[in-house]
C-alpha positions, 0 to 999 in steps of 0.5 A: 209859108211852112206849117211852123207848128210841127215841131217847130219852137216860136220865139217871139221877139221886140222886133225894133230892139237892137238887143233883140235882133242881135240875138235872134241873128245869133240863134239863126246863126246857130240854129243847126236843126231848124227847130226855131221860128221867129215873129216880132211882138208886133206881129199878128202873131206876136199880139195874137199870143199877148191876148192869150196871156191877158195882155200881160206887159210882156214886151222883150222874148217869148218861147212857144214850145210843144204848145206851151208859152214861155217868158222871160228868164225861163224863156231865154234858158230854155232857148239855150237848151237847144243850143250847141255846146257851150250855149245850152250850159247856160241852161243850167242857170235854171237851178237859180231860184226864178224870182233872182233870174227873173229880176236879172233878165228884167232889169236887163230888159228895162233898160235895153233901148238905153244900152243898145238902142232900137230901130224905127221898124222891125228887123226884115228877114234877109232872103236867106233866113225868111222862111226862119220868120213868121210874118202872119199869124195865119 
């Protein structure tokens, strides 16, 4: 595996949400610079990072950016950003007060296996995105 911590964001996703694995294919899909890495909560990685954040119950998308963690609406915002125009325009629904975005994402998050369902296991990477995906957290 590449070193993923040179200039490289880490999203960490639930890896058996439909929700979630749609979007991680989305921004592989439009991931023009290679900046993106991905690992699913359920991952070495991904319950590495819950320990660090005390275990919060954090369960739907993670951003590890330039050493710093980001969740929730903020998380998903700041992922837009570094996408190509017109995905990074959602970047300026940062100018919303955060306890209204958070709330927004949240009751999204809350009730995405209800709407789009979830898988038994983690997504599998195909053999053309695998080195986009962080399997172990060493």
């Amino acid at each position: 595996m590449e070193d993923c911590s040179v200039n490289k964001s880490i999203i960490l996703f639930d890896g058996v949400c439909n929700l979630c694995n749609g979007a991680v294919q989305f921004l592989i899909n439009r991931d023009s610079q290679d900046q993106f890495r991905f690992a699913s909560l359920q991952s070495d990685l991904g319950r590495k990072v819950m320990q660090q954040l005390n275990n919060k119950n954090i369960d739907s998308i993670v951003l590890i950016e330039s050493g710093r963690i980001y969740t929730t609406s903020t998380a998903a915002l700041r992922i837009a950003k570094h996408l190509p125009a017109p995905w990074n325009y959602l970047y300026l629904l940062r100018l919303l007060p955060r306890p209204l975005r958070d709330q927004a994402y949240t009751c999204i998050a809350h009730h995405r296996y209800q709407w789009f369902g979830r898988q038994d296991t983690c997504m599998l990477p195909t053999p053309e995105n695998e080195r986009k995906f962080l399997m172990k957290s060493n």
